[in-house]
C-alpha positions as CSV (number, residue, x, y, z in Angstrom):
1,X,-65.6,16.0,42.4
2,X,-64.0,14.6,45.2
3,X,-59.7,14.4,44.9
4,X,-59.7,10.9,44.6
5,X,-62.5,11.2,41.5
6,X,-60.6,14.3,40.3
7,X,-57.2,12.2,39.9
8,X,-58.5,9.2,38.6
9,X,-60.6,11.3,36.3
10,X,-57.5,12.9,35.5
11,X,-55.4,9.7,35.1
12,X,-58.4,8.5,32.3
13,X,-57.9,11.4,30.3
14,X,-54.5,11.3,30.2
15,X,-54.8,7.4,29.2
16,X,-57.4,8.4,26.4
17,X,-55.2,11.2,25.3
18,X,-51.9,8.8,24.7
19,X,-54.0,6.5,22.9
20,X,-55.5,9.0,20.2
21,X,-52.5,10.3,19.8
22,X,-51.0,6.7,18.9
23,X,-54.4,6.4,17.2
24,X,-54.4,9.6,14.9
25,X,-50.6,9.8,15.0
26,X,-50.8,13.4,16.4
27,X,-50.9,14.9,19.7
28,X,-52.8,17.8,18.5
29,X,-55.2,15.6,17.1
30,X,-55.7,13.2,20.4
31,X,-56.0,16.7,22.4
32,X,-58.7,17.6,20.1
33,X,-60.5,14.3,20.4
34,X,-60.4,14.4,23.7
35,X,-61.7,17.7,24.2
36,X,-64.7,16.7,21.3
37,X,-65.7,13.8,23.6
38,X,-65.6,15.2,26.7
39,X,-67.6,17.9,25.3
40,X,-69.9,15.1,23.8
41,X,-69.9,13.4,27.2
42,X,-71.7,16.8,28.7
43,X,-74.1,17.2,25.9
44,X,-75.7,13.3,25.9
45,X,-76.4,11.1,28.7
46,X,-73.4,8.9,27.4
47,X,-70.5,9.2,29.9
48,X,-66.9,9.7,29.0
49,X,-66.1,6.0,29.1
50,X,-68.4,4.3,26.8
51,X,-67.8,7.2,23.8
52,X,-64.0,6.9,24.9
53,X,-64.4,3.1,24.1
54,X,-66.8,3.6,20.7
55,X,-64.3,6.3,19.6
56,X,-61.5,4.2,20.1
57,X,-63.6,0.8,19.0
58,X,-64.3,3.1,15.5
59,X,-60.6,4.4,15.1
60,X,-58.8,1.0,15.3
61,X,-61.4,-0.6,12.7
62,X,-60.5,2.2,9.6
63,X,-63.1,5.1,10.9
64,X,-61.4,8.3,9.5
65,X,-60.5,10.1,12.8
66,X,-62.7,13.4,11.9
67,X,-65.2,11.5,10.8
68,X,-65.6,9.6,14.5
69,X,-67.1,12.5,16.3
70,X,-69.5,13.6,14.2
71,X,-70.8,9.7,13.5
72,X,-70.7,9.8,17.4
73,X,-73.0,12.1,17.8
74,X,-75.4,10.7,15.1
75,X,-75.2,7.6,17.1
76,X,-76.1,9.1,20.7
77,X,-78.5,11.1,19.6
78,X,-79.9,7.3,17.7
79,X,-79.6,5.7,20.8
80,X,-80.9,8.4,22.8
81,X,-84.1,7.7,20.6
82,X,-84.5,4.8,21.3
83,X,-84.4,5.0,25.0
84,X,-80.6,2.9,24.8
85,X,-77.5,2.9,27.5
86,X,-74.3,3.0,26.5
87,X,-73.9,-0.4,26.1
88,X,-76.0,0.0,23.1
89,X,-74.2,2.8,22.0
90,X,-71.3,0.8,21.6
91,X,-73.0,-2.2,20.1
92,X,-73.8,0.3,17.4
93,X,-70.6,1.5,17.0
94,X,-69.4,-1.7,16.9
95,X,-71.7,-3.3,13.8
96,X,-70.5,0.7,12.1
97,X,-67.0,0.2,12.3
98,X,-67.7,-3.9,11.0
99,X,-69.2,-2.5,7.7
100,X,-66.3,0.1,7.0
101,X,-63.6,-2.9,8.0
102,X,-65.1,-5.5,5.8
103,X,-65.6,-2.9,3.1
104,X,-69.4,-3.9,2.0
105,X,-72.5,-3.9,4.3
106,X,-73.7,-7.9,5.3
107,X,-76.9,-9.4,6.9
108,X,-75.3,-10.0,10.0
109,X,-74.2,-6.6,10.7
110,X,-77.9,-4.9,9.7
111,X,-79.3,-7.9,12.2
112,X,-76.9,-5.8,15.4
113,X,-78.3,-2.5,14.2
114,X,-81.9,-3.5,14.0
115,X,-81.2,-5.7,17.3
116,X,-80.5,-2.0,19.0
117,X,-83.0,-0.3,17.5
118,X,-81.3,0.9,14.5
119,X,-83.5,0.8,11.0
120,X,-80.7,0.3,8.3
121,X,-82.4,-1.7,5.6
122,X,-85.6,0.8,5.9
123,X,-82.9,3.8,5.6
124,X,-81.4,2.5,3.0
125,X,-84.5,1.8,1.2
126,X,-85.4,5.3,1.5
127,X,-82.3,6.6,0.4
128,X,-81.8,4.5,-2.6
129,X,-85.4,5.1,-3.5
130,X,-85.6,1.2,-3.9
131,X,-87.7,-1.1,-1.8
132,X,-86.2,-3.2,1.6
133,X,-86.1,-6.1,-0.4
134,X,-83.9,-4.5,-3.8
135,X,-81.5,-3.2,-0.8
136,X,-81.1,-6.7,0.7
137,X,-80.7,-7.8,-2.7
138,X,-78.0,-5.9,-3.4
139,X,-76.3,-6.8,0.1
140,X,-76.9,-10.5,-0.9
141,X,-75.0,-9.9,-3.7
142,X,-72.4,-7.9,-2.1
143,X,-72.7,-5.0,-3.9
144,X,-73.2,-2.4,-1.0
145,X,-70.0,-1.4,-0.5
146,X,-69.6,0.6,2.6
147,X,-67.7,3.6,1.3
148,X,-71.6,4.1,-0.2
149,X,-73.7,3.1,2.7
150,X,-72.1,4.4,5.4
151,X,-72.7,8.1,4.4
152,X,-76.5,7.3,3.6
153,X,-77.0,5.7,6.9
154,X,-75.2,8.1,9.1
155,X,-77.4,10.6,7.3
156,X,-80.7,9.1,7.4
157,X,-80.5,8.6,10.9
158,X,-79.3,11.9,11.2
159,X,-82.8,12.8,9.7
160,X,-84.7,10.1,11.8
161,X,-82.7,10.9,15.2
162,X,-81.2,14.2,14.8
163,X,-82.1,16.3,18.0
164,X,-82.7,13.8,20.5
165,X,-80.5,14.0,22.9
166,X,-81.2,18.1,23.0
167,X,-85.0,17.3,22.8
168,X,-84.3,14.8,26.1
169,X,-82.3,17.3,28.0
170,X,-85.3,20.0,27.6
């Protein structure tokens, strides 16, 4: 990097480090953050910026701050699937961190998923052992809540995606 890059590179970090720490109430918790997605950054074609913003995005909408990097990587390695940018990656993150705030999974947030690529009601169905349209059923009726879903999607695309972004780097 050239000095200019290396100080405003420097200057970001610094920024993203006083937010997490604001964010997760802990220093030692915003270095560690930091440190995860920078590490992230060099291990997907996702660069420090967009995970910074999904990370952040996730955190300020109720995302348990250890739980943010690993659902992170779940979701580049989904987007890295699926041939996506970052854009898309934080799309996805977005719709994510819209089920855990409103507290149930809706329509309108499975619509953003699918829109990028992202097969929740077919996951679901899986994992439920029901069929797509029990699962939608249920979301009609409100009765996904997302303290159940969330954990069943995260892992089924873990099982569907898992590996991509080291399969693409190869």
């Amino acid at each position: 990097l050239g000095t200019k890059q290396g100080i405003e590179y420097n200057a970001m970090i610094e920024k993203a480090t006083t937010s997490y720490e604001i964010l997760l109430k802990s220093q030692e918790k915003a270095n560690k953050m930091v440190e995860e997605l920078n590490q992230l950054a060099l291990d997907t074609p996702f660069a420090f910026e967009g995970l910074d913003k999904a990370s952040k995005l996730m955190l300020g909408m109720g995302i348990a701050g250890e739980n943010v990097i690993p659902m992170m990587r779940v979701l580049a390695d989904s987007v890295a699937a699926v041939g996506g940018n970052v854009d898309q990656l934080e799309r996805i993150a977005l719709a994510i961190s819209q089920i855990n705030a409103k507290g149930k999974l809706s329509a309108e947030e499975v619509n953003q998923l699918a829109e990028n690529g992202i097969p929740v009601w077919a996951t679901l169905a899986e994992k439920m052992n029901l069929t797509t349209q029990q699962v939608m059923k249920l979301s009609e009726e409100g009765k996904l809540l997302s303290a159940n879903v969330l954990p069943m999607i995260m892992e089924g695309l873990q099982e569907t995606f898992g590996g991509s972004v080291q399969a693409q780097a190869k």
